[in-house]
C-alpha positions, -999 to +999 in steps of 0.1 A: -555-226+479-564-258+490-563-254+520-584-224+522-609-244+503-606-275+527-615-249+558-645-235+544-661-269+525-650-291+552-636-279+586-658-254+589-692-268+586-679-297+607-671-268+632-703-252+634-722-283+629-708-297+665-717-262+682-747-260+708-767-241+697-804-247+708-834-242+690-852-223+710-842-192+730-853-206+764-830-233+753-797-215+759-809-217+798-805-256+794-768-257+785-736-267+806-708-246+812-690-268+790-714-257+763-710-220+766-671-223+763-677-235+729-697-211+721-673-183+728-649-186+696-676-186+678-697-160+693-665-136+691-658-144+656-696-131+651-692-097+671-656-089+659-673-092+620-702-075+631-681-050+645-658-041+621-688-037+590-705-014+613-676+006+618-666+006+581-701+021+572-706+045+599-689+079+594-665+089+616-674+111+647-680+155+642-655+166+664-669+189+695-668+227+689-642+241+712-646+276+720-626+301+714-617+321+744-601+299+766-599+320+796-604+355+789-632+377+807-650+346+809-675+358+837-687+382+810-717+377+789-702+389+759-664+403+760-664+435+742-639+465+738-643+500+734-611+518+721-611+560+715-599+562+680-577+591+692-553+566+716-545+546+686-516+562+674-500+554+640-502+514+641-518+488+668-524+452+666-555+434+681-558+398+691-579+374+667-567+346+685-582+351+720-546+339+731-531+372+739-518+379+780-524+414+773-560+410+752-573+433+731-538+437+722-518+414+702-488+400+722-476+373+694-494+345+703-508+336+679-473+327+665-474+297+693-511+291+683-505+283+649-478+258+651-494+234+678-525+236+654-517+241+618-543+276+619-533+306+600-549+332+627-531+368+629-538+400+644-559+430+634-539+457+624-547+494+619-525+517+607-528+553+596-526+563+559-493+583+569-474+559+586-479+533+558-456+550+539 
């Protein structure tokens, strides 16, 4: 502990106390390149501090929203399909996760989707009363 309180009573202000600093801002034109070296710990010291309080107080970046159709239709305003509710048979499965190779339809890859990401996402399903049981 005495040492710690040797650097800040003594070797510190001994430290700054020999740095160059002018008094005036037109004054910092004036010194040597010998000068600014010394300066550079110090001026360092000052920005990594500076740094890291600003960085504990500022919130962390918003992620970008990503969208969510990567690549399907995407020369369409608005993707949208129409589906006679007389093909449907008993039980189909629609894409939710705009990750499907044959969209609307469900192809399972979602399955893939949720592992890389940690999502939940699953198809639409619609079955008839019938079949369900």
């Amino acid at each position: 502990m005495e040492s710690v309180a040797s650097l800040v009573k003594v070797s510190l202000p001994k430290y700054l106390q020999g740095l160059p600093i002018p008094s005036s801002l037109g004054g910092f034109a004036s010194l040597s390149g010998q000068d600014w070296l010394a300066l550079v710990p110090f001026v360092g010291t000052v920005s990594l501090l500076v740094y890291v309080t600003v960085r504990a107080f500022t919130p962390p970046a918003k992620p970008k929203d990503v969208p969510v159709n990567m690549k399907i239709q995407k020369e369409s305003a608005k993707v949208v399909n129409m589906v006679d509710i007389e093909d449907l048979g008993d039980k189909i499965s629609y894409c939710r996760c705009w990750r499907s190779k044959k969209f609307p339809l469900c192809d399972g890859s979602h399955n893939k989707h949720n592992e890389e990401t940690g999502d939940n996402v699953g198809p639409l399903v619609l079955q008839r009363k019938e079949a369900a049981k």
